[in-house]
N, CA, C and O atoms as CSV, one atom per row, in Angstrom:
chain,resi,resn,atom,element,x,y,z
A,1,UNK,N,N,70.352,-27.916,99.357
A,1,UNK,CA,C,70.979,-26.645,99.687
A,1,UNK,C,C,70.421,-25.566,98.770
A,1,UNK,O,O,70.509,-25.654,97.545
A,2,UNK,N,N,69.869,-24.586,99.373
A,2,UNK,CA,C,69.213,-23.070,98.867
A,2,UNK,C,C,70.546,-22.780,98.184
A,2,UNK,O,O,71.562,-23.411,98.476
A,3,UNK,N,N,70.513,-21.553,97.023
A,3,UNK,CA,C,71.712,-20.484,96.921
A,3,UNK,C,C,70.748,-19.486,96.751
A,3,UNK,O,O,69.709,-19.354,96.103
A,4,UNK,N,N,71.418,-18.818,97.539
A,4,UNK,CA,C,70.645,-17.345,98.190
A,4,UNK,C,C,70.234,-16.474,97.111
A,4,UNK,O,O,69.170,-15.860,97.035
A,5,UNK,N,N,71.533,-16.487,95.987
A,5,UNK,CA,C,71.816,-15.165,95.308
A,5,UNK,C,C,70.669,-15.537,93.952
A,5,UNK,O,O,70.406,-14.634,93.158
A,6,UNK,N,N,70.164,-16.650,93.820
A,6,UNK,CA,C,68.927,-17.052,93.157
A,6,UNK,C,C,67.860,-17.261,93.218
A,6,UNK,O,O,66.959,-16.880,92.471
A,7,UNK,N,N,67.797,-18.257,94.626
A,7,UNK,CA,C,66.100,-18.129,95.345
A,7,UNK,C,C,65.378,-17.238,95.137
A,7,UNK,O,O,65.874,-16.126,94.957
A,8,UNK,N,N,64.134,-17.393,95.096
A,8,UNK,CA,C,63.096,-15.912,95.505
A,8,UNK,C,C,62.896,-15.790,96.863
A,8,UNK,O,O,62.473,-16.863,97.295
A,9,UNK,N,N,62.990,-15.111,97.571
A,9,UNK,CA,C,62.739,-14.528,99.015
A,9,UNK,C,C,61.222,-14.617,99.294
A,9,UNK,O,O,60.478,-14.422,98.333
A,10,UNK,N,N,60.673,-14.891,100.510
A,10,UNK,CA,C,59.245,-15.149,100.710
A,10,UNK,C,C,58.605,-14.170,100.367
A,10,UNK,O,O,57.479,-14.236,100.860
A,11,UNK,N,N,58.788,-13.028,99.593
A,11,UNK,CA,C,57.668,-11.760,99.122
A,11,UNK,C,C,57.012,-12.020,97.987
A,11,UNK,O,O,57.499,-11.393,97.046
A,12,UNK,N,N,55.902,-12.840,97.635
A,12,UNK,CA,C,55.496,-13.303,96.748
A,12,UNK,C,C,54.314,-12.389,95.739
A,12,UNK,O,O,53.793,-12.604,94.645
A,13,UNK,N,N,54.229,-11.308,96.739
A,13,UNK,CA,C,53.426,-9.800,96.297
A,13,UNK,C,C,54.105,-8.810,95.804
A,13,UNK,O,O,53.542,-7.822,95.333
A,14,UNK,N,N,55.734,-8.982,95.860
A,14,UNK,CA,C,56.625,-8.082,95.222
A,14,UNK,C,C,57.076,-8.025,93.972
A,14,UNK,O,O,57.691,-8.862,93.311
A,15,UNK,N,N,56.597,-6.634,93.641
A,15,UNK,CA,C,57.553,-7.090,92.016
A,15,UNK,C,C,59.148,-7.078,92.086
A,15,UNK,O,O,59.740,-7.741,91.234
A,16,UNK,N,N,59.933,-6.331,93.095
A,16,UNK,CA,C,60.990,-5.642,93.529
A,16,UNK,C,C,61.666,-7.029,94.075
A,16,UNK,O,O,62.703,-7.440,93.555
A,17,UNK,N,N,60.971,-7.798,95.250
A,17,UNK,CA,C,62.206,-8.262,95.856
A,17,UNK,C,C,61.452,-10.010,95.570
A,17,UNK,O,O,61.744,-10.936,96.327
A,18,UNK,N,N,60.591,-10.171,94.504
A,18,UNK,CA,C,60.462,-11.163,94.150
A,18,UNK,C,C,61.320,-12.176,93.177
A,18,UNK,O,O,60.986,-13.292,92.779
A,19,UNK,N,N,62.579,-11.413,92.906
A,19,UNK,CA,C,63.978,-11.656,92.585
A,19,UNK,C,C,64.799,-10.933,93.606
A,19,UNK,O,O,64.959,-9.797,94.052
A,20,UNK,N,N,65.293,-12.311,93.771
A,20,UNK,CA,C,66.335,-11.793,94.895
A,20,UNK,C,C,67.639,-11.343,94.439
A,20,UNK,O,O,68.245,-12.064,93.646
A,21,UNK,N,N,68.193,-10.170,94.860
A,21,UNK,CA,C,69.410,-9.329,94.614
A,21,UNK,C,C,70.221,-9.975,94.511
A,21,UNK,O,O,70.217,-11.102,95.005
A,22,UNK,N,N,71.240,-9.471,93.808
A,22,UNK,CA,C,72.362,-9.800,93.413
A,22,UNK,C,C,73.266,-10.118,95.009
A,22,UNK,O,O,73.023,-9.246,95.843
A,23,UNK,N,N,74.171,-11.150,95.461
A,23,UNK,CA,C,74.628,-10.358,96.514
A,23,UNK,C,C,75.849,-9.280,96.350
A,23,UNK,O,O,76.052,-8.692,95.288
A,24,UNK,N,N,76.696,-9.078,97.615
A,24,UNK,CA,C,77.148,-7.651,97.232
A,24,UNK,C,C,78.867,-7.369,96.349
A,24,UNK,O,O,79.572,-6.378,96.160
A,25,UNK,N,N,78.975,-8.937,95.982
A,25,UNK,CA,C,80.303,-8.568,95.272
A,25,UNK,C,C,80.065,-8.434,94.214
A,25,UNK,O,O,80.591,-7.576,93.504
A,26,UNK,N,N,78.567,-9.865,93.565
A,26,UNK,CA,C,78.490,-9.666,92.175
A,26,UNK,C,C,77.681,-8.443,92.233
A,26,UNK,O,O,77.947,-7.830,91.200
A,27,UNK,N,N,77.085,-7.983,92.714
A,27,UNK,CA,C,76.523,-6.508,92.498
A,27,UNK,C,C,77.679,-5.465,92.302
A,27,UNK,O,O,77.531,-4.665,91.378
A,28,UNK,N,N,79.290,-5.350,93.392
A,28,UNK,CA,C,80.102,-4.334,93.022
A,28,UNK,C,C,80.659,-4.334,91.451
A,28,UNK,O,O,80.855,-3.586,90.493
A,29,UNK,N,N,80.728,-5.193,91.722
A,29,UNK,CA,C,81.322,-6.257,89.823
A,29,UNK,C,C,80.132,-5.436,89.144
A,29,UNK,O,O,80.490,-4.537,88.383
A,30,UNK,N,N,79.113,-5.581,89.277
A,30,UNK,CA,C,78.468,-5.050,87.928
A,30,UNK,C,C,78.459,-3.395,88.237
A,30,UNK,O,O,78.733,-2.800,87.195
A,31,UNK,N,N,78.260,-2.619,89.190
A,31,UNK,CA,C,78.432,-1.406,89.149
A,31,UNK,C,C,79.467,-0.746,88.883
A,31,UNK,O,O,79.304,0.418,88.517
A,32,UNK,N,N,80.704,-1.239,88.975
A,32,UNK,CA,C,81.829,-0.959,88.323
A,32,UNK,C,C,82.071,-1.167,86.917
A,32,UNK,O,O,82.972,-0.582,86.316
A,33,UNK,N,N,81.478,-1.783,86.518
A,33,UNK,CA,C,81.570,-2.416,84.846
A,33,UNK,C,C,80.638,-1.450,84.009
A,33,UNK,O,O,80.673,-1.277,82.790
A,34,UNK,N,N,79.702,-0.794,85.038
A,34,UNK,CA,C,78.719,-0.453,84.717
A,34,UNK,C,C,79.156,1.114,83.889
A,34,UNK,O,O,78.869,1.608,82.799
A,35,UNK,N,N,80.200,1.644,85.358
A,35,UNK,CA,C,80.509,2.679,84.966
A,35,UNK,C,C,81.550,2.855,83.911
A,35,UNK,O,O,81.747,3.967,83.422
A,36,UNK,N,N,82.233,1.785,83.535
A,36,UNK,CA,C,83.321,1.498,82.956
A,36,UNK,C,C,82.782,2.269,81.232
A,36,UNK,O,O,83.728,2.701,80.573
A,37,UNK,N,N,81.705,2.376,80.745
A,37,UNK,CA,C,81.081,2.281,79.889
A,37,UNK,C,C,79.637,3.264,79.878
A,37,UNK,O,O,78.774,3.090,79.018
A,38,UNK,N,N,79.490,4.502,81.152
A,38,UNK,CA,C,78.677,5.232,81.093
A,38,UNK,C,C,79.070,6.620,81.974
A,38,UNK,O,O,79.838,6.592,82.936
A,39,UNK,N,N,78.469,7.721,81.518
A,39,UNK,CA,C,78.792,8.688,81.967
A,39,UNK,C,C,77.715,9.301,82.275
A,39,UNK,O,O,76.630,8.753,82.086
A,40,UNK,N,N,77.814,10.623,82.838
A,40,UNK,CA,C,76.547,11.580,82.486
A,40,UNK,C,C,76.767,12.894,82.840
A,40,UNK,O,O,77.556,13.373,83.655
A,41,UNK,N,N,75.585,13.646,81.779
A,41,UNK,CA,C,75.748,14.981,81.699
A,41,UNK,C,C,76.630,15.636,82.497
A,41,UNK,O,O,77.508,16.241,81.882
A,42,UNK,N,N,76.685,15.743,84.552
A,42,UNK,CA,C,77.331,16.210,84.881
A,42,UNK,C,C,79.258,16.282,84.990
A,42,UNK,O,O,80.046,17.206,85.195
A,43,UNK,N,N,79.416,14.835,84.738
A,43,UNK,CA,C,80.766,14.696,84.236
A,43,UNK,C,C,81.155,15.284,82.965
A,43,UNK,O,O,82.198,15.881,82.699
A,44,UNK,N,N,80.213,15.037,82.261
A,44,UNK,CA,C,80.410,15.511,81.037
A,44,UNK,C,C,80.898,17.116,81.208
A,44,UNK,O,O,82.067,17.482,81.084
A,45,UNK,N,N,80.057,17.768,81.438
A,45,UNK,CA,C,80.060,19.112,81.485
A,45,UNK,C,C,81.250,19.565,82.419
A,45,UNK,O,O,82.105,20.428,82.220
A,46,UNK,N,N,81.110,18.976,83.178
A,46,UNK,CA,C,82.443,19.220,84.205
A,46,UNK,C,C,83.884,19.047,83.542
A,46,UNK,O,O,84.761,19.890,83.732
A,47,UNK,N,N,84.077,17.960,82.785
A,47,UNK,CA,C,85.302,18.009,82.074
A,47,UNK,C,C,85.360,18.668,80.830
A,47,UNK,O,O,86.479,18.825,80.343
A,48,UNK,N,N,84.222,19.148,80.127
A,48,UNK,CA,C,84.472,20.252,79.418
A,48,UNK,C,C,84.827,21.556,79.630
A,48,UNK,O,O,85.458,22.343,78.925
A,49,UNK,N,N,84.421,21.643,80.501
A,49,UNK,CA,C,84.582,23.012,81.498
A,49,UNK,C,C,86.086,23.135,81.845
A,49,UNK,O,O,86.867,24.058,81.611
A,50,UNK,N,N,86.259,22.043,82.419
A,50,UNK,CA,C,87.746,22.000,82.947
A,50,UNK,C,C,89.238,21.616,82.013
A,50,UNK,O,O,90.380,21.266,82.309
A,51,UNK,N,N,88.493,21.903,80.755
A,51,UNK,CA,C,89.596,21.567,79.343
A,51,UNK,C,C,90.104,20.383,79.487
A,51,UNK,O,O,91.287,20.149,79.240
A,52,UNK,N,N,89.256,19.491,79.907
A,52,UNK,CA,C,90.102,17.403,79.575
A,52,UNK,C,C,90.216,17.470,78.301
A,52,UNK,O,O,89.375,18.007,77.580
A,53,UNK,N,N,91.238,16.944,77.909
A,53,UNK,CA,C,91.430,16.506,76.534
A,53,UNK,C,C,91.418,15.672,75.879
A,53,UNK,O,O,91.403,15.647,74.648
A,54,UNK,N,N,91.426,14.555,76.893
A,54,UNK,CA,C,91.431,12.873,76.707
A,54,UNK,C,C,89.870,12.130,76.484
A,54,UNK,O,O,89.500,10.971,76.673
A,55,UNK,N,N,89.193,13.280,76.026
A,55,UNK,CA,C,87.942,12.844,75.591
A,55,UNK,C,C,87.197,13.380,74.084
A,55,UNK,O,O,87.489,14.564,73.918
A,56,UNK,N,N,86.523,12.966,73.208
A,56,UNK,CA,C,85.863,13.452,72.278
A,56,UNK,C,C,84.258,13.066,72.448
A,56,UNK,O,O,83.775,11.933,72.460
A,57,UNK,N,N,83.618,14.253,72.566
A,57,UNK,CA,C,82.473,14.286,72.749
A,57,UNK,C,C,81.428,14.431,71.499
A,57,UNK,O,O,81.227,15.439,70.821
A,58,UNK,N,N,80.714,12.920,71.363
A,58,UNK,CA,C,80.029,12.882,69.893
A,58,UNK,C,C,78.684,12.582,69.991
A,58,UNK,O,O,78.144,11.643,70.576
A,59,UNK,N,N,77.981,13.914,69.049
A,59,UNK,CA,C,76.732,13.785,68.764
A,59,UNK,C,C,76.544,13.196,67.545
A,59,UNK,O,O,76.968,13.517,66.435
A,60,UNK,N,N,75.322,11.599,68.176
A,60,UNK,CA,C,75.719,10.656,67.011
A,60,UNK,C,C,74.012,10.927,66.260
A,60,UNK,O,O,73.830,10.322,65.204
A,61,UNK,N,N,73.317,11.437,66.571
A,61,UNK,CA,C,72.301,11.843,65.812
A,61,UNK,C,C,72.325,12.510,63.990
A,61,UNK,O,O,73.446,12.842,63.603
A,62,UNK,N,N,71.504,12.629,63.277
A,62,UNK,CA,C,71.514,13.244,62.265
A,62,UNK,C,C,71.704,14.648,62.212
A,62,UNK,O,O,71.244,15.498,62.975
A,63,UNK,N,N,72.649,14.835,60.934
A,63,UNK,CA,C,73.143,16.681,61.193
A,63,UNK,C,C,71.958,17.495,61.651
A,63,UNK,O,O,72.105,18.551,62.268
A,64,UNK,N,N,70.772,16.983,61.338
A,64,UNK,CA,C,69.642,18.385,61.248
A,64,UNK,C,C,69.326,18.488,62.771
A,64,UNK,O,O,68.995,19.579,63.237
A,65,UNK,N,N,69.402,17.586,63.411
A,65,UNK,CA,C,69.353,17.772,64.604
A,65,UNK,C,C,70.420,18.259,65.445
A,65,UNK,O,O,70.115,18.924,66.435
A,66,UNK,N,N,71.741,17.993,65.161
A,66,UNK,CA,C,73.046,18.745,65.717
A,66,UNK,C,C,73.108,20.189,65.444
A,66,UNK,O,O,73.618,20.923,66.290
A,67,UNK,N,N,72.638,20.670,64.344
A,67,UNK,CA,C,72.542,21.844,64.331
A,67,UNK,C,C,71.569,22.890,64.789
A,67,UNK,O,O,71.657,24.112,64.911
A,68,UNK,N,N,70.248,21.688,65.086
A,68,UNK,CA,C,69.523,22.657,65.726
A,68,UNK,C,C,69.566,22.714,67.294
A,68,UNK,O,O,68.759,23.374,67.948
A,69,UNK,N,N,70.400,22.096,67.744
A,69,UNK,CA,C,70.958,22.177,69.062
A,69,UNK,C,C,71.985,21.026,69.847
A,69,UNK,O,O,71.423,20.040,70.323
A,70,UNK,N,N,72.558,21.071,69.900
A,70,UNK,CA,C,74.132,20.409,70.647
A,70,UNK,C,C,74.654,20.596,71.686
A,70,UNK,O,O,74.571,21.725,72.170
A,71,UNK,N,N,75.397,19.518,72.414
A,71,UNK,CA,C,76.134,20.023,73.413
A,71,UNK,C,C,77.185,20.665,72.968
A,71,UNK,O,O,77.820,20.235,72.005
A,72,UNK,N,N,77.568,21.976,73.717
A,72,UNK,CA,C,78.801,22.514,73.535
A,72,UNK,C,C,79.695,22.158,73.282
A,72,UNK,O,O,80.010,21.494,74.270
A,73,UNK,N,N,80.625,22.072,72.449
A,73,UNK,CA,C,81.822,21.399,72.527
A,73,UNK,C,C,81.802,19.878,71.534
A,73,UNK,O,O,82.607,19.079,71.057
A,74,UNK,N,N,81.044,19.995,71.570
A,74,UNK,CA,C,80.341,18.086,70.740
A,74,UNK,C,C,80.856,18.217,69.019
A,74,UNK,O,O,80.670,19.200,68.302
A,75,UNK,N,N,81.557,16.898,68.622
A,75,UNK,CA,C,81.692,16.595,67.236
A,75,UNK,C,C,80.078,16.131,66.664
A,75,UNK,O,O,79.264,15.507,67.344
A,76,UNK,N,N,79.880,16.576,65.349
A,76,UNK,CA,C,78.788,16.029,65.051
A,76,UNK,C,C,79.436,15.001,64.221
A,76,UNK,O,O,80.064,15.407,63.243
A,77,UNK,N,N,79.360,13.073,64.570
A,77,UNK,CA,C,79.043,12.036,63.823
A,77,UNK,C,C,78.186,11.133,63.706
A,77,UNK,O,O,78.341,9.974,64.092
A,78,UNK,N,N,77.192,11.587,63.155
A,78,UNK,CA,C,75.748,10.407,63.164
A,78,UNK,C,C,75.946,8.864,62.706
A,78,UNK,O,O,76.198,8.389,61.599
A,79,UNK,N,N,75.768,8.349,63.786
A,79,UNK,CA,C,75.993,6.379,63.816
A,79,UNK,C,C,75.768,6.221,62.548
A,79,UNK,O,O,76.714,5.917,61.821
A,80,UNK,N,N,74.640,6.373,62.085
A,80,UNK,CA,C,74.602,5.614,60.448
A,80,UNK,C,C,75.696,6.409,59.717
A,80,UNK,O,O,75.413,6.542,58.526
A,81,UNK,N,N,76.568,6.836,59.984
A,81,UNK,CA,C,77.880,6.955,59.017
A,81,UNK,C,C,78.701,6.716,59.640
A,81,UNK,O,O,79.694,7.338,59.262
A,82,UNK,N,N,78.974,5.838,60.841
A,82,UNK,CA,C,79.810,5.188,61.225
A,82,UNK,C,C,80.738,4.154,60.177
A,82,UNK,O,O,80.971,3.101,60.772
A,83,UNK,N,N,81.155,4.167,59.193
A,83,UNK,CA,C,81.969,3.305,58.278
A,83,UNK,C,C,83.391,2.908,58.450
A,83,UNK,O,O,83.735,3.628,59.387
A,84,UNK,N,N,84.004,2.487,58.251
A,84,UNK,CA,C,85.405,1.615,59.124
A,84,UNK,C,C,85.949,2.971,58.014
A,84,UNK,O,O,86.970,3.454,58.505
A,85,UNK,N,N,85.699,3.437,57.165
A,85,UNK,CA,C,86.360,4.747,56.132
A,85,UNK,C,C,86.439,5.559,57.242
A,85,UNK,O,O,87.549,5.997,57.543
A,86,UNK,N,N,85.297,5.899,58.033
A,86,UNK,CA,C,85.369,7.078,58.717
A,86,UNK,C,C,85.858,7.188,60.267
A,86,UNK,O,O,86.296,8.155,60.891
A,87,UNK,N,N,85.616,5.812,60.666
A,87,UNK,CA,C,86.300,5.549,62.115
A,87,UNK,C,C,87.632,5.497,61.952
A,87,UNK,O,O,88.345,5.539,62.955
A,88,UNK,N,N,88.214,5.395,60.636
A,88,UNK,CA,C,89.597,5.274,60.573
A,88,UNK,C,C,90.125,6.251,61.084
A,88,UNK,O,O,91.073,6.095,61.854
A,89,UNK,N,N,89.519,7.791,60.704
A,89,UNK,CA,C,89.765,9.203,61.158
A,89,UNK,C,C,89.816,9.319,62.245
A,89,UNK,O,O,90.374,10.373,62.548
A,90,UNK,N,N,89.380,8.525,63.381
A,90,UNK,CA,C,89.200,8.761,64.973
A,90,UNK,C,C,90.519,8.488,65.301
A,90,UNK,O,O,91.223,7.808,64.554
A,91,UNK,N,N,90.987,9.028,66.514
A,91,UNK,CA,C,92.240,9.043,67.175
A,91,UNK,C,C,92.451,7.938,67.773
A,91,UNK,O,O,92.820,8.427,68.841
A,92,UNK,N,N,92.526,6.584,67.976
A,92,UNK,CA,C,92.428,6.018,68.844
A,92,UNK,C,C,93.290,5.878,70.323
A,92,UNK,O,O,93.510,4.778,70.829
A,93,UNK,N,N,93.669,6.969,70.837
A,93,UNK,CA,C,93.801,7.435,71.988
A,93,UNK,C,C,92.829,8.089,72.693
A,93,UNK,O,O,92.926,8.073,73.920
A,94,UNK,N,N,91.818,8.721,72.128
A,94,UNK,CA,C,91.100,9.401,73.076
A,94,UNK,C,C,89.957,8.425,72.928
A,94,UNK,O,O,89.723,7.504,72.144
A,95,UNK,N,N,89.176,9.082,74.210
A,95,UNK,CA,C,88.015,8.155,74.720
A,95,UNK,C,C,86.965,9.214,74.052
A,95,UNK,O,O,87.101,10.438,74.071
A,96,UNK,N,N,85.756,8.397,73.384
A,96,UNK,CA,C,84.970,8.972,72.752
A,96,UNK,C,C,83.308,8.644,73.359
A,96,UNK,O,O,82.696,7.580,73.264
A,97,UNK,N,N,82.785,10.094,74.074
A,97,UNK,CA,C,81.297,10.251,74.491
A,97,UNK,C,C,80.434,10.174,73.684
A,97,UNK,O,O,80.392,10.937,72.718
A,98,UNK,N,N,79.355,9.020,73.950
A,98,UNK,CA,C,78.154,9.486,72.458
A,98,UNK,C,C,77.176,9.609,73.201
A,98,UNK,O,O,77.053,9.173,74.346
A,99,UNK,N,N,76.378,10.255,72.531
A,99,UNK,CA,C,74.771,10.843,73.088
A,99,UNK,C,C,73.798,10.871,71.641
A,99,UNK,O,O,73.913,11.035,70.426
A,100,UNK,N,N,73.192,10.705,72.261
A,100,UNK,CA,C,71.580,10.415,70.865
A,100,UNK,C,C,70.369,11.677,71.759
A,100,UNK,O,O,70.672,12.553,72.569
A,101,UNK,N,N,69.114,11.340,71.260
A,101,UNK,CA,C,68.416,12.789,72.139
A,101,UNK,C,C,68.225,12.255,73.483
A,101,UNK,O,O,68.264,13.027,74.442
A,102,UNK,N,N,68.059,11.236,73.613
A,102,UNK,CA,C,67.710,11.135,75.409
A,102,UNK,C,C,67.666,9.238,75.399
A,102,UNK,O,O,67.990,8.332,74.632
A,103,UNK,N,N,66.903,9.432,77.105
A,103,UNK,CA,C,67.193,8.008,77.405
A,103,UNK,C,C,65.675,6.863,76.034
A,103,UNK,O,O,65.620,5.640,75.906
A,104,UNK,N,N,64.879,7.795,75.418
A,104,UNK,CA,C,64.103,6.787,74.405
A,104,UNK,C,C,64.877,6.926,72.975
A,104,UNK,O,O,64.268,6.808,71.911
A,105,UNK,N,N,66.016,7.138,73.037
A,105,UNK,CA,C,66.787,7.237,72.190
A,105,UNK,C,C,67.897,6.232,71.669
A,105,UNK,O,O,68.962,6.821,71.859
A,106,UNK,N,N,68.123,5.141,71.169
A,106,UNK,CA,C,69.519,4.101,71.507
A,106,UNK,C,C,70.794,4.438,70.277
A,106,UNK,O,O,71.745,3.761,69.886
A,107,UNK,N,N,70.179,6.115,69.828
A,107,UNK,CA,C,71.763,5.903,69.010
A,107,UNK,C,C,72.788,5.926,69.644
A,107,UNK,O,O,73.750,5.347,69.139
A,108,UNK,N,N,72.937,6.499,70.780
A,108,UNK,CA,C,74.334,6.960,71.772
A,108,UNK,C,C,74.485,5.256,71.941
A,108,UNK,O,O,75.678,4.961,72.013
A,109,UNK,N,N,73.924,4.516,71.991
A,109,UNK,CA,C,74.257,2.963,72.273
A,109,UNK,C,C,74.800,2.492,70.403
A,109,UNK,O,O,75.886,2.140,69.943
A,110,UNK,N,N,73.755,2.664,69.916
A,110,UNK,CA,C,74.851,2.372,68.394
A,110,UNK,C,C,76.079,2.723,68.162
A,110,UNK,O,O,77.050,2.009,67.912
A,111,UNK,N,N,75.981,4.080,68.276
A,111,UNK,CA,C,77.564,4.382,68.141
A,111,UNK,C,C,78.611,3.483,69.132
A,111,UNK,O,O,79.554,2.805,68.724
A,112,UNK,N,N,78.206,3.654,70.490
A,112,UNK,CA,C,79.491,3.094,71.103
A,112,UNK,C,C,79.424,1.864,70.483
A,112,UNK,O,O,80.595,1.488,70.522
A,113,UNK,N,N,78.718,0.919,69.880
A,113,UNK,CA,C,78.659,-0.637,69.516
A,113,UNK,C,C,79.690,-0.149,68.532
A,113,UNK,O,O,80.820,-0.624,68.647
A,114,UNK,N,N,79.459,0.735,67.579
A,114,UNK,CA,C,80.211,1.033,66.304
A,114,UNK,C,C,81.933,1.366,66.544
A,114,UNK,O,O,82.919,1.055,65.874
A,115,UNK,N,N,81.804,1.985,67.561
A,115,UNK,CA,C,83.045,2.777,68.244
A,115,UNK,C,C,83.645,1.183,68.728
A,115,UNK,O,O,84.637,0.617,68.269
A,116,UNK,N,N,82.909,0.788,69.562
A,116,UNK,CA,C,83.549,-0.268,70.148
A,116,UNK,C,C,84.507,-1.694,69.116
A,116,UNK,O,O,85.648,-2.141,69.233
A,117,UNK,N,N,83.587,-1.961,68.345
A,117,UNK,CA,C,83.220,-2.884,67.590
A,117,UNK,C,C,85.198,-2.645,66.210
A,117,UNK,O,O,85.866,-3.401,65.505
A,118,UNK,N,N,85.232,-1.390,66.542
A,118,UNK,CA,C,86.531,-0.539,65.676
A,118,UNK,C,C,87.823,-0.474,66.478
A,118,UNK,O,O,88.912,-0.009,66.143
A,119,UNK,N,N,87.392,-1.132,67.777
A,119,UNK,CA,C,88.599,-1.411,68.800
A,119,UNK,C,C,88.659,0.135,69.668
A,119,UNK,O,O,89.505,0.349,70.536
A,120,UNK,N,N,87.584,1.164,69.250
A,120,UNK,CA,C,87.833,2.710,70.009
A,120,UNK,C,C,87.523,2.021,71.409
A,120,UNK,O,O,87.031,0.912,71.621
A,121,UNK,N,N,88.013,3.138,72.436
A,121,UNK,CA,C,86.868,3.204,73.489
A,121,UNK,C,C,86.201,4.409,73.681
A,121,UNK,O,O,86.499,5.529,73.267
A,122,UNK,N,N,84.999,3.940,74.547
A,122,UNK,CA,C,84.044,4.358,74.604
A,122,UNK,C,C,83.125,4.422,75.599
A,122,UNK,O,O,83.100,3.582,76.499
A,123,UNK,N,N,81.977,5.797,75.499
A,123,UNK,CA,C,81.459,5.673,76.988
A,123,UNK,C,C,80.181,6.131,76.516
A,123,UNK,O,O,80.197,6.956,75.603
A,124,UNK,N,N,78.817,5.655,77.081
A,124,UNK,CA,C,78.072,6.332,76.679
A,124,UNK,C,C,77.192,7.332,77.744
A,124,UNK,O,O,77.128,7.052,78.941
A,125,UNK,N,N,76.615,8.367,77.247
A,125,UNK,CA,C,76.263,9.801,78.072
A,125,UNK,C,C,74.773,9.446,78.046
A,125,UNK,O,O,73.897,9.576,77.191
A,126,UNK,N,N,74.812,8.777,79.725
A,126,UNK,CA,C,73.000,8.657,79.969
A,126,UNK,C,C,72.188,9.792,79.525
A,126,UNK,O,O,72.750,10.833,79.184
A,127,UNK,N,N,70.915,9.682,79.502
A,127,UNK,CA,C,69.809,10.602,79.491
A,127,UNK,C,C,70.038,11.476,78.413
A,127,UNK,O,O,69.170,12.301,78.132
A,128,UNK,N,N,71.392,11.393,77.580
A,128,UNK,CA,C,71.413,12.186,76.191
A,128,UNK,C,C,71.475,13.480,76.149
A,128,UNK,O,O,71.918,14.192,77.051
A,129,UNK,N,N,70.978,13.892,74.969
A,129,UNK,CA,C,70.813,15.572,75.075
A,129,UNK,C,C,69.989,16.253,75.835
A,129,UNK,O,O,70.245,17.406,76.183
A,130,UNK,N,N,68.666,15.480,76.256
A,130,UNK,CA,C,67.628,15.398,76.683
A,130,UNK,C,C,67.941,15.963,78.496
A,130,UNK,O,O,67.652,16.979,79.129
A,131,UNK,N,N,68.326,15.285,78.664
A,131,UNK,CA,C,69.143,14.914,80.500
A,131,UNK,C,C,70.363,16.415,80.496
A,131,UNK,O,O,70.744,16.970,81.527
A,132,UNK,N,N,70.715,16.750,79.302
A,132,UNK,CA,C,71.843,17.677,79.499
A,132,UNK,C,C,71.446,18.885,79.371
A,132,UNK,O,O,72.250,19.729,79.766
A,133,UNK,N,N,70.131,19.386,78.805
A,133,UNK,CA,C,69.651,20.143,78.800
A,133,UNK,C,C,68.492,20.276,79.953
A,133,UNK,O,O,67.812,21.287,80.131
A,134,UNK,N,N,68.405,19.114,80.666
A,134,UNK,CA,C,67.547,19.390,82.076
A,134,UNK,C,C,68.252,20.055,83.049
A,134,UNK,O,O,67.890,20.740,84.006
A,135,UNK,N,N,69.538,19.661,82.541
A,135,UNK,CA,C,70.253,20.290,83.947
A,135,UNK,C,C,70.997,21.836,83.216
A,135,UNK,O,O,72.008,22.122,83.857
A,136,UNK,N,N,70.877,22.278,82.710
A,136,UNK,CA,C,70.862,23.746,82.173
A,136,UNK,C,C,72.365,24.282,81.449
A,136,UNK,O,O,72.700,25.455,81.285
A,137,UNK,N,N,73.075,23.157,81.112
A,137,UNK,CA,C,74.465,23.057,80.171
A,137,UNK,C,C,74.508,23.712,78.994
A,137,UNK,O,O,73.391,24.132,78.691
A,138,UNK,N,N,75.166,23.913,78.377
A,138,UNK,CA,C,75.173,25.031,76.792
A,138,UNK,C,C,75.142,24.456,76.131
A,138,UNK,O,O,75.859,23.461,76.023
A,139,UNK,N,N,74.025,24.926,75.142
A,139,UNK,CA,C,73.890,24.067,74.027
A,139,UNK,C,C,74.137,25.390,72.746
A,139,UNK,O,O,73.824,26.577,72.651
A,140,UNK,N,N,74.837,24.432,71.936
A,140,UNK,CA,C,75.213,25.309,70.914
A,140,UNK,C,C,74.393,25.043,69.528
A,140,UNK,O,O,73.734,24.006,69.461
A,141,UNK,N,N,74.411,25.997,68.352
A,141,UNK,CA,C,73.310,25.832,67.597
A,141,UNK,C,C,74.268,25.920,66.522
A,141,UNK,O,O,74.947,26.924,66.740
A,142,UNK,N,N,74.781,25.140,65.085
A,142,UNK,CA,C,75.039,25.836,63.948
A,142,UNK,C,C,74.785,26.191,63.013
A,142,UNK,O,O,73.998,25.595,62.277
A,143,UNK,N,N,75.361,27.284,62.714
A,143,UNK,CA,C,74.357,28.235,61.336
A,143,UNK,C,C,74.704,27.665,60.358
A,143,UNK,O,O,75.812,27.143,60.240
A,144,UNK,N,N,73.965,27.667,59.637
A,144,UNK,CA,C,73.451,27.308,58.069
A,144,UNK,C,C,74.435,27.900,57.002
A,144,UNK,O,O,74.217,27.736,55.802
């Protein structure tokens, strides 16, 4: 007996369907899980816009870079000072966004490990600063 959801399918020239797909529950299962744990720019911006409160939006990069440009609205906490001293300070009611500069970037993934790892939750903001500034969102700068 074949199982479908493992076989390779006769396309032996494919890079694509030379693994055969998930079928379609364990595929809903993972797209839901998926989102459970990712956001992006346009949500983002949209619930800033619309005063949600049930979120904290964190730029986990180094200060020199938060200041030379940020999302609007964004806490600056850079992952490497993630310390159980300083996560203590987090609310743990609100849900906390991290972003690093873009998708060749994996601090927005450190932090949530860090966030996570502290019992927060957490979501992380695809494509980063990078992705949020493609799509033409405010970025704020702070002075010195």
């Amino acid at each position: 007996m074949t199982d479908t959801a493992t076989s390779a399918p006769p396309h032996t020239g494919s890079r694509v369907l030379g693994v055969a797909p998930a079928d379609s529950a364990e595929a809903l299962d993972f797209f839901r899980r998926r989102l459970r744990c990712e956001t992006d720019p346009y949500d983002v911006h949209h619930d800033i816009e619309a005063g949600e409160t049930g979120l904290v939006v964190l730029d986990v990069r180094r200060r020199e870079a938060y200041d030379a440009g940020h999302v609007a609205g964004a806490r600056s906490l850079p992952h490497q000072l993630m310390t159980p001293d300083v996560l203590a300070g987090l609310d743990p009611e609100m849900v906390y966004v991290t972003y690093g500069w873009g998708p060749g970037c994996n601090g927005g993934v450190r932090a949530a490990i860090a966030l996570s790892e502290y019992g927060l939750r957490v979501k992380e903001m695809m494509g980063g600063l990078e992705y949020w500034q493609r799509q033409g969102y405010p970025i704020a700068r702070s002075t010195p």
